[in-house]
C-alpha angles and dihedrals in degrees: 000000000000132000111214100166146004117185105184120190126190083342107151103295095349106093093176115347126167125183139180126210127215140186119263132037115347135196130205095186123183149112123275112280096025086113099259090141090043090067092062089047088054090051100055103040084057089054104047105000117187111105096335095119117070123257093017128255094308084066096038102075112087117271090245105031112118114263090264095030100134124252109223130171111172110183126192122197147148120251124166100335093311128097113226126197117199114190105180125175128173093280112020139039131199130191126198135194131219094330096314120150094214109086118240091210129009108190133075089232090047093042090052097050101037077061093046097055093039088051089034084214141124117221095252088051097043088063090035079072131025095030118063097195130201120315090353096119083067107030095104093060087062099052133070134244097270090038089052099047088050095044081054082047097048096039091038089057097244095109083080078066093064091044090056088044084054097050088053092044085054084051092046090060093038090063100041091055094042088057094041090044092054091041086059099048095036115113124236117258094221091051094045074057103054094050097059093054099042083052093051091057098050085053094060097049097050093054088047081054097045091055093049096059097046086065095053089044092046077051098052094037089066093043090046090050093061093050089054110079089038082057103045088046097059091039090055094048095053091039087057086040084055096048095049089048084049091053092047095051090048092049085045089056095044090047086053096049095051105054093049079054090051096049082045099052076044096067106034085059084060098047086049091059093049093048078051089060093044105053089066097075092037093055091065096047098052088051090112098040097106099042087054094046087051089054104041091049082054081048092052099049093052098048084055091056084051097050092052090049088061101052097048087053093058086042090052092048093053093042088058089058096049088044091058095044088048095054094045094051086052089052089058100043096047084102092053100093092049098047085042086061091042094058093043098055092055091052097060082054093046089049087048093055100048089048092061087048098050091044090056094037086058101046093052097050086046091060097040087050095044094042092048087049092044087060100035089059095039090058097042080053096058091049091058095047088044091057092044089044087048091041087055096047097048093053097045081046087058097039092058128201091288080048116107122246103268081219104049099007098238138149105275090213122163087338097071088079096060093038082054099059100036082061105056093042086065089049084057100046093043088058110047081057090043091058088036093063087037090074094039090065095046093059092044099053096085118066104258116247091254102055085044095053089044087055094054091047092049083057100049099054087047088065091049093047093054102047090055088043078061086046088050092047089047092046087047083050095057097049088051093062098041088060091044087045093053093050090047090057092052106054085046099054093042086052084049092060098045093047091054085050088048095051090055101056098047116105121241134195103106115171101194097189099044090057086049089055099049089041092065098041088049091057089041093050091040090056087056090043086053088049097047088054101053091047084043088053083050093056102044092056093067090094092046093049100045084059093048084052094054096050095041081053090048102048090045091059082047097039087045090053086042087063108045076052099062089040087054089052091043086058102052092056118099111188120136124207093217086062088039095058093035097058089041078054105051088044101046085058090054095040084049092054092040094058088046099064088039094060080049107050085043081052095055090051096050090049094052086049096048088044090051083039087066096040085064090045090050102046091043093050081053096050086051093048084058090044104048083042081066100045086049097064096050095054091055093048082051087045092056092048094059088044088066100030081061096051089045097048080053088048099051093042092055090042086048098048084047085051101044094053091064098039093050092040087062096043098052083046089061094052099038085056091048087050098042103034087242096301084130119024113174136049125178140186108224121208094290091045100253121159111250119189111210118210106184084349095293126122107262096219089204127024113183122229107285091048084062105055080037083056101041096045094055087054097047081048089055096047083050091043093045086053100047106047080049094050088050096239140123106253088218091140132074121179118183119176128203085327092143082068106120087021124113119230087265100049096051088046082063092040090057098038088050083051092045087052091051084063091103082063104025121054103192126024120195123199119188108198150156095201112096096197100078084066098101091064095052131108096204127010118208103189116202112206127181111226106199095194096062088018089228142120129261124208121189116172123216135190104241121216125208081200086070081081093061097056112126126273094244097055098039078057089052084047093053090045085057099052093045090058103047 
């Protein structure tokens, strides 16, 4: 496999990134936090997607993209003789072929498993074996024997043997427990047995006791049959006996009814003949009634006019006050409008003037407060030039001049002298500046006089200009009541005019104590009104209640014969109470018994069909035992094959970790002879996987710390080698990433002169780091800078040269000065 190139846009910290791969040795250089392992995330999530990248989509987008700017990772890259293109966003994936424009895949599901099968790879064993991350070239050292055996096993792929094994264990327990689970709730034979036979028996009995009660209920039922038309008989006599004690009562109480109708009807007649007597005397009296009721309406009407009169009077009074008070306030308001524009006026010259002061004001504090940061940086900036300047001396101090140049690791030489004092000439100029700005800072840390007195005059004219802001409320104010005012006056005036109108129509002429005395002989005359209607009511009903007499007279002839009817038919009936309660007697005993055999013969039935119900329990019950008998012998058939699926899956792990050690231990002696130039040729994993250098075959007891990360490298290389040939694919690409990161500048020169000798096997070496000194071995440099203005990441490419290391001493010691300044 070969990257050629990754675009990333709005991609974590990378707003719009492009880079190009090429062969060789690459490096991805910049500080912690500039995005370098961001660029492996993003290729990986453009190769396989799903939840590859951390924190999921929600955390992908770039920090200051807009909220819809789009997410795109297009990666290009070799595989097998043909070019692929990935484009991948939040929501959709393409995947091109050999420059086409139709896509191959267009789904983000699709895209993930066609590059699957091409790499014939998983995620985890796609990293396994082309990315080396953090720390991983020593991690064995760390582990122990167990733990190393088991990290070979997880980066090698046969932990997903143990898996399985585990999956089979789960099935194991679940079988056991399955079986244990149906023994313990299986019925005994014997017991399924005797139930059948002790419900047989039961059967048999109940249908013996079901034919003996039909024959006592067919008995009862004869004898209840005689007893049956005697019975009805008598029943229907009492019940028409009933009925006719029942009519007589009824005509009793309607009798009854109407003769106390007929002595009413009596006395209201009389009391019509005396209300007869008494309107004679009424109808003289009330003579006058309508001639007074006439008056005392015209009475009425012309107290109500009077009334109103008066009120308008008291309206027309009040109305005169307000109208004074009214003409009087608009007297005093008539200056507010020109002394409105007056104050207004001085308040646009107060606000201009405050204005100027603030502008100046302004200007002053914005100098003082530029001029106290400027130096206040500038002398944080020495500080840290005159650490780095002191870092760099007191190591070339300690180097010496037989030392080697801690930049290209040559011989100082005669030029450490001059190095020396160049450098102490910048101390001292670094820190002449460093005490100027100190004092600088010191005179600019109070305000100066004339911000402060600025300021004092800014305050003073605020509060200017906010006492004449309340007199401009309170003029506003004023105008706004003279315009009210004005409006007041002249509804009143306009209500006074119309009262005076009003006065003038209304009628006069108002006796007050001749409507008091109407109103008295009016209530007296209405009282004896009331009285005349209710006699005359009483009159006018004669008619009516003569009427009433004669059909009152008419139903108590017909109710009389009714009765002497009903006592005629009572007579004629002969029922006595002693045969009545003899022949009840004598059927409520053979109901009673006939009841009884029924229950029983209903009892015997139930019994059979709960008997029949339990054979079929039973034999049921019978036909299950055979049948989880049966089951029972295929689970534990089941049971025995895990068991020894178990025991094989143990098997194959431990053939397969005797057979990884040798094979690795090849393949990491092929790459550590490559490295070396067969100075050393073999390298072996003993029985705790610890890594053994051979030198002539024989054991080295010590190795120093190159030989380490020598040894270490060509492993992590095997484990990569072994992935990848099983995997059926060309192992062309090597990423390590900050893998220099507990090595000393000695020990990651060696790391990168032992990669640059594998590029006969790798084509193309990847090294992802934040140490800026393994540049000069480097074929290309990709250089990864934050930019905290866009907050987002830069890349610049560079072509690398090994060359970089020959430069001359003098030069690598300027170089050093530089760095140390800036």
């Amino acid at each position: 496999m070969k990257l050629n190139r990754l675009r990333l846009t709005n991609f974590r910290q990378h707003a719009d990134s492009d880079i190009v791969f090429e062969t060789g040795l690459t490096g991805i250089i910049g500080p912690n936090g500039s995005g370098k392992s961001t660029i492996l995330e993003a290729i990986a999530w453009a190769l396989y997607g799903g939840d590859t990248a951390r924190g999921g989509k929600d955390s992908i987008r770039f920090s200051r993209a807009a909220p819809r700017a789009q997410v795109r990772v297009e990666l290009e890259f070799e595989l097998g003789g043909h070019r692929y293109r990935i484009v991948r966003g939040l929501t959709m994936a393409e995947l091109y072929l050999d420059g086409g424009d139709e896509a191959i895949a267009n789904s983000a599901t699709a895209v993930g498993d066609v590059i699957q099968r091409r790499l014939g790879m998983t995620r985890a064993e796609f990293f396994n074996t082309y990315f080396t991350g953090q720390k991983e070239l020593t991690v064995m050292a760390s582990l122990s024997a167990t733990e190393r055996g088991q990290f070979l096993s997880r980066v090698l792929g046969y932990e997903r043997l143990r898996t399985a094994q585990e999956l089979a264990d789960v099935r194991r327990r679940e079988l056991r427990s399955e079986i244990a689970g149906m023994r313990s709730g299986m019925p005994d034979a014997a017991t399924v047995n005797a139930q059948i036979e002790e419900s047989q028996q039961q059967l048999a009995g109940s249908q013996r006791r079901m034919v003996d009660a039909e024959i006592e209920r067919s008995r009862v039922q004869t004898e209840l049959d005689g007893l049956a038309p005697r019975w009805a008989n008598v029943q229907r006599q009492r019940d028409e006996l009933q009925l006719l004690d029942a009519d007589l009562r009824v005509t009793d109480i309607e009798l009854a009814a109407h003769q106390r109708n007929a002595e009413r009807v009596t006395i209201e007649l009389q009391n019509v003949a005396t209300a007869r007597d008494s309107l004679t005397p009424l109808a003289v009296q009330l003579v006058p009634f309508h001639d007074v009721g006439n008056e005392l309406a015209q009475l009425r009407e012309l107290a109500r006019h009077d009334g109103r009169r008066q009120a308008m009077f008291e309206e027309e009074h009040g109305l005169a006050g307000e109208l004074i008070q009214l003409r009087e306030a608009r007297l005093r308001m008539q200056s507010a409008p020109a002394v409105e524009e007056q104050v207004m006026v001085e308040l646009e010259e107060k606000r201009r003037t405050l204005e100027e002061v603030q502008g100046t004001l302004e200007l002053r504090r914005t100098e003082w407060v530029r001029d106290r940061q400027e130096a206040e940086t500038r002398r944080n900036a020495l500080r840290t030039q005159y650490t780095e300047l002191k870092d760099g001396r007191d190591k070339l101090v300690t180097l010496g001049d037989e030392g080697m140049c801690p930049t290209c690791q040559r011989p100082l030489g005669d030029h450490y002298r001059q190095v020396l004092e160049l450098l102490d000439s910048q101390l001292e100029t670094v820190s002449a500046d460093g005490s100027y700005f100190k004092s600088r800072l010191e005179q600019l840390e109070d305000m100066p006089e004339e911000v402060a007195a600025l300021d004092e005059r800014r305050r003073k004219i605020e509060l200017e200009v906010a006492a004449i802001q309340q007199r401009l409320g309170r003029v506003k104010a004023d105008v706004a009541q003279l315009e009210r005012t004005g409006r007041d006056l002249a509804a009143k005036e306009a209500r006074d005019a119309v009262l005076v109108k009003e006065l003038g129509e209304i009628p006069g002429g108002y006796d007050r104590a001749r409507h008091t005395a109407l109103d008295e002989e009016f209530e007296r005359l209405a009282g004896l009104n009331t009285q005349a209607n209710r006699l005359n009511t009483q009159v006018e009903r004669e008619p009516a209640l003569r009427r009433e007499l004669e059909s009152v007279t008419r139903s108590l002839t017909v109710l009389t014969a009714k009765r002497d009817g009903v006592v005629q038919r009572r007579s004629a009936l002969a029922v006595s109470e002693e045969e009545f309660a003899m022949l009840r007697e004598q059927h409520t005993a053979a109901s009673a018994l006939l009841h009884a055999a029924t229950l029983t013969a209903m009892n015997a039935g139930n019994e059979a069909a709960l008997a029949q119900a339990a054979i079929t329990r039973a034999a049921s019950a019978h036909d299950e035992l055979r049948r989880t008998e049966q089951r029972l012998v295929g689970l534990e058939n089941d049971k025995r094959l895990h068991d020894e699926l178990h025991r094989a899956y143990s098997d194959l792990r431990t053939d397969l970790n005797f057979a990884m050690r040798p094979e690795l231990s090849e393949l990491a002696s092929a790459f550590l002879t490559d490295l070396t130039d067969a100075r050393y040729t073999e390298l072996e994993l003993d029985d705790k996987y610890r890594i053994v250098v051979l030198e002539e075959g024989v054991p080295k007891p010590v190795i120093s710390g190159g030989e380490e990360d020598l040894a270490n490298l060509v492993l992590r290389l095997a484990i990569s080698q072994m992935i990848a040939e099983r995997a059926g694919q060309n192992f062309s690409l090597l990423v390590l990433d900050e893998i220099f990161g507990s090595l000393d500048e000695t020990r990651r020169a060696n790391v990168v002169e032992l990669l640059r000798g594998l590029q006969d096997r790798f084509e193309q070496v990847i090294l992802i780091t934040h140490i800026e000194g393994v540049r000069d071995g480097l074929d290309q440099v990709i250089e990864l800078r934050f930019d905290e203005k866009t907050g987002a990441v830069n890349v610049h490419q560079d072509v690398a040269g090994a060359g970089a290391a020959a430069l001359a001493a003098l030069g690598d010691a300027m170089a050093l000065g530089a760095i140390g300044s800036s």
